[in-house]
Structure formats: C-alpha cells, structure tokens
N, C-alpha and C positions, 0 to 999 in steps of 0.2 A: 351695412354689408362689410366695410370697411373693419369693423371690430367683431365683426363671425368670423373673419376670412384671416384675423393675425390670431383669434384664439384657437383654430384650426391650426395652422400654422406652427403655434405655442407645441400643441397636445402631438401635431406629427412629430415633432423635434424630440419632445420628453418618451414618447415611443421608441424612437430609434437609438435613443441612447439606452433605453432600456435593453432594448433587444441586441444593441452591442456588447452591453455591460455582461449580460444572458451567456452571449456566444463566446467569452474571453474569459470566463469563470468555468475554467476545469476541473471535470474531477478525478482527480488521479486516485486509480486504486494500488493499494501494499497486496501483495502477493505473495505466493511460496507452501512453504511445507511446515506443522506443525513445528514449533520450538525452533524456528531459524529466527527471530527477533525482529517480528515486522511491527510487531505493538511497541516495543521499545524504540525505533526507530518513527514510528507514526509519535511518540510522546516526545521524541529528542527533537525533531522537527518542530513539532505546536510549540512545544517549552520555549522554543529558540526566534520563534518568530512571535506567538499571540500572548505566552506565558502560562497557557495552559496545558494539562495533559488531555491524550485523546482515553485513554483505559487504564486499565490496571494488568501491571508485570508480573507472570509469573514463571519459577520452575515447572510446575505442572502443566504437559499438553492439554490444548487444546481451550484453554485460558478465555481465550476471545472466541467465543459459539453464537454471537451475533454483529454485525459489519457496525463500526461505529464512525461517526462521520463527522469531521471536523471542518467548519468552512472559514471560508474567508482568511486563507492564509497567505498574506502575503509576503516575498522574499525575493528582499533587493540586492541583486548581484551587479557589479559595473557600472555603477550608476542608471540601470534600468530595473524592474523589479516584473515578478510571474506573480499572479492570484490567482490559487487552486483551493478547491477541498480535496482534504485529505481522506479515502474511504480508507480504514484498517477491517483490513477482513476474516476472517476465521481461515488459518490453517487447513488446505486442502487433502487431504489424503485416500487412499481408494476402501480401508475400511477405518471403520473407529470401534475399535472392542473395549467393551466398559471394563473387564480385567485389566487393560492399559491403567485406569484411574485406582483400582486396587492395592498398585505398589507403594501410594502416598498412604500414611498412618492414619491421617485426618478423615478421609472416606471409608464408608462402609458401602455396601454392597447397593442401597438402596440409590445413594447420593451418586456411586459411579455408574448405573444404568441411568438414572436423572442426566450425568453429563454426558455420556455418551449420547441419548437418544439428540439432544442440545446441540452436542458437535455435528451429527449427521446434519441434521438441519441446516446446520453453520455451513456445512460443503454445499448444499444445496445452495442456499441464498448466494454464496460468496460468487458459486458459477451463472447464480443468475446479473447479479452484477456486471459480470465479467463480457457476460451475451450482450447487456442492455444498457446500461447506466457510466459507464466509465470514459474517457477519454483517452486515457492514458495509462500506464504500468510499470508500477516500481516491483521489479522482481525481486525477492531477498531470501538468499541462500544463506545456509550455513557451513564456510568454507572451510571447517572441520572435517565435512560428512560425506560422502561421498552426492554429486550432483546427478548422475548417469541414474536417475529414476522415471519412472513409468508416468509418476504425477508429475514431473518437471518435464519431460519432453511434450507430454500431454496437452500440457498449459500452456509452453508456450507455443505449442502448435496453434493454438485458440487464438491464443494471442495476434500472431503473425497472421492467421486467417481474418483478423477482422482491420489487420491493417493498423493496427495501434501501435503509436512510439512507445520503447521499451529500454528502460534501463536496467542493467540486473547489477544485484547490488551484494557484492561477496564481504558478509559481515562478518563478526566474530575472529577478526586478524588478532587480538587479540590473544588468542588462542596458540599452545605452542604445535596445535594440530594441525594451523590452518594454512591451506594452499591454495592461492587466488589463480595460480595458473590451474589447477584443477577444473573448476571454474570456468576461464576461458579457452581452455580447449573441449570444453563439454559444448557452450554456445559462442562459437568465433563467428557467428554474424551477426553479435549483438556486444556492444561494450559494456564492460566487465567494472565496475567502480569498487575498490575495498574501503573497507570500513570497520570501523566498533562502535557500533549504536551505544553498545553498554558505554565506553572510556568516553568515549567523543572524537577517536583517532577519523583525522580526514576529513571531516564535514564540512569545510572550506570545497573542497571538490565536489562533495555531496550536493553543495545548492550550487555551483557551477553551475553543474551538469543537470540539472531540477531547469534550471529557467533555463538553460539551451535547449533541451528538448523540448518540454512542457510551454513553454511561454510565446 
C-alpha cells in the first residue's frame, strides 16, 4: 500500500506541475491594422529571444492571411523572466478588395482575388482568436497613420470587453510622419509604448513592459 500510495502521490505532483506549467504559459496575440508591422515585430521579438523568426515581411498588405504561432518564448527582464506564445495575426480590416493587390506588378488578377478571398479569412480567424484563444494583446499601430479608425476603436472595444491586459504599441517612430502623441490621445486609458520594429529603436522598454503586464 505503502508503494501505491507514494506513486500516487509521485503522479498528483507531476499533474499539478503540469497544470501550473498550462496556466503560466500565455498567449499573447499581435494585433492592429493591415501594414502597421505586427509580423515584423512578432519576428524581432522570436529573433531576440529563441533566434527564430515567426513569418515573412512584407510591403504588400495583407502579407499574414493566416495567425501564426510561436511558443515558448521566453523573456528575462530584472532578473525575473515572462514565457508566452507569440500568436501574429492577420491584419484586421472592415473590407479586403482584391483591386488593393493589383497595384503590386508581381500579381495578376487571378492571384489578387486568391489573396483577397485569404485575407478575409484571415479577419475572420484573427477575431476568432481574439473571442477565444488569447490571454493577452499587443496592439500595434502605425504612428504615421492616423489611429481615429472604426477597426481600432472596434477592437479594442473587444478587447476591453473581455477584460484582457493591453499594450498598444506606437511603431514605426522611425518615420518623419510619426506622432506617438497621436496615439495616446486616441486611447489614454491604455499606455501608449513607441518603437521601430523595423530599427530596433526602444525594445529595451518593449520587453519591460511584455513581462509587467503579461507575466
């Protein structure tokens, strides 16, 4: 009885540590609007901590037309460290007209209704995520562009409805366009983080602020 009752015992233990291990592994999703740079951003993060990338970068909207999911990343700040998965998710928008993919050379007519029908898709899964699957939200603007959109107040109305911690994350400083107070006087009840995913300006604050909230 004596050796059922400690390999019980054994198998309670490796259970609970499981199901700690389960409950402490977030997944935070990348969020926002077509061509604001949440893949470049999801890639500078992996690069930074596992050495891999999570997709491939491009000028062309709508790039990322399925959620791609990067785990086990973890990111030691202050001598304490956060372990999330990374979900990068398709560019939200309220339509996707395949004419949009016509102004590249490389596409013909056939290939931008193919990305188009792809990207819809993509808004679909991304909000399904967003309902279901996520923990957490890196919001990432482009603070060239103007923020005062139907899909950004939209989203993070969802957001804030399901009670999820939210970083938004004003990228592309960079830019001789860009206004990060724009930004936070669009959402002053959520802090406002700048950056350049592309340079690498500020990512020191970037995982700061990743393992304060997230961890």
């Amino acid at each position: 009885m004596g050796l059922i009752s400690g390999l019980k015992d054994s198998l309670a233990r490796v259970r609970e540590s499981l199901f700690t291990e389960e409950e402490q592994q977030k997944r935070i999703g990348i969020y926002g609007p077509p061509n604001a740079g949440k893949t470049t951003l999801a890639n500078r993060i992996a690069r930074d901590w596992t050495g891999d990338a999570v997709g491939p970068e491009s000028h062309v909207p709508h790039e990322t037309r399925r959620a791609r999911r990067k785990e086990n990343v973890e990111i030691e700040r202050n001598g304490s460290s956060v372990n999330i998965d990374i979900v990068d998710t398709p560019g939200v928008t309220t339509k996707v007209d395949y004419e949009e993919f016509m102004e590249f050379d490389d596409f013909d007519k056939d290939e931008a209704v193919r990305r188009s029908r792809e990207a819809t898709e993509g808004v679909a899964e991304a909000m399904h995520w967003l309902r279901e699957d996520v923990d957490g939200v890196i919001y990432v603007l482009d603070s060239s562009e103007d923020p005062f959109t139907q899909v950004n107040t939209m989203l993070i109305g969802i957001i804030e409805s399901r009670d999820l911690p939210v970083l938004i994350f004003a990228n592309k400083i960079d830019l001789d366009e860009s206004s990060v107070k724009r930004i936070e006087d669009a959402f002053p009840q959520h802090e406002t983080v700048p950056l350049s995913a592309l340079e690498g300006e500020n990512m020191d604050e970037v995982y700061d602020k990743i393992a304060d909230y997230f961890g």
